[in-house]
N, C-alpha and C positions, 0 to 999 in steps of 0.2 A: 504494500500500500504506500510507502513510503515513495517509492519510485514512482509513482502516477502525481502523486504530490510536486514531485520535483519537476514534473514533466509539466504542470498546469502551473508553476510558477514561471518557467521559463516562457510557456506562451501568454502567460499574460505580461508579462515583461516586454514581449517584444511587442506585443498589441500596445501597451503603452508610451512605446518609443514609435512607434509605427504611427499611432494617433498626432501625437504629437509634432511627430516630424511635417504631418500633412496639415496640423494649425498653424502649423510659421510659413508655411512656404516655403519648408527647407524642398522637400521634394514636391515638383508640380503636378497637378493631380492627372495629367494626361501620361505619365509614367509611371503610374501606382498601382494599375490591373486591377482594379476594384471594382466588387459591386456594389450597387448603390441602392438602399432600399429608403427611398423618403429622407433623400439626401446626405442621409447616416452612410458613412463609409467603413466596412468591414475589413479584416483584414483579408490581404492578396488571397487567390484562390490555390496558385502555388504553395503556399505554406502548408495548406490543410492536406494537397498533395504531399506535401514531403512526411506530413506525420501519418498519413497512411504508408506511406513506402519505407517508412521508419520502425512501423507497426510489425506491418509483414517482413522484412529483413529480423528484426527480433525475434520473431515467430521459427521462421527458419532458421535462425542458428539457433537458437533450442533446441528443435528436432532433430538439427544433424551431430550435437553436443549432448544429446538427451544423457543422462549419468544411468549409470547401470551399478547398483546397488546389493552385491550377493551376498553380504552379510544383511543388511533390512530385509532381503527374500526370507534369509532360514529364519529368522525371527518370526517374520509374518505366518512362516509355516506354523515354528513353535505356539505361537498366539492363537491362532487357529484351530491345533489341536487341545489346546486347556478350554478354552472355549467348547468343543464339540464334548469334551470329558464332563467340564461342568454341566450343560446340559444336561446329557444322558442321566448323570449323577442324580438330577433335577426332573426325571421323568419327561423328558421331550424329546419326542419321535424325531430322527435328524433321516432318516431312510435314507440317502446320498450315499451311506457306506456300503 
């Protein structure tokens, strides 16, 4: 969660230098690529492009990075089997065995 946090500080960071730039006149607004809804200017539509493609890049090095974990496997086993013991112990039909 901390990482989505950081991510939404940086765009509003730049939405706020962004805004600004285009109240002074630093950048003219015929170079801004903006939508305009009711004269409110958004930011570029490029950006929200880069954070989808920012999105899926993360996405995909995860899966090709995925961690493989063989000692959390035999534990999960172990876990598993206490579980189906307590049960049984507990009178509940588990039939899967």
């Amino acid at each position: 969660m901390k990482h989505i946090f950081k991510i939404v500080a940086v765009l509003v960071a730049i939405s706020a230098v962004w805004i600004a730039l285009l109240e002074t006149s630093t950048v003219p607004r015929s170079y801004t690529w903006l939508v305009s809804v009711a004269d409110f200017s958004l930011l570029p539509i490029y950006l929200i492009v880069a954070l989808g493609c920012y999105g899926l890049f993360m996405v995909g090095f995860g899966l090709m990075f995925f961690p493989t974990c063989p000692q959390e496997a035999i534990l999960l086993q172990k876990d598993i089997a206490e579980a189906k013991e307590f049960l049984a112990k507990n009178g509940v039909d588990l039939g899967s065995e």
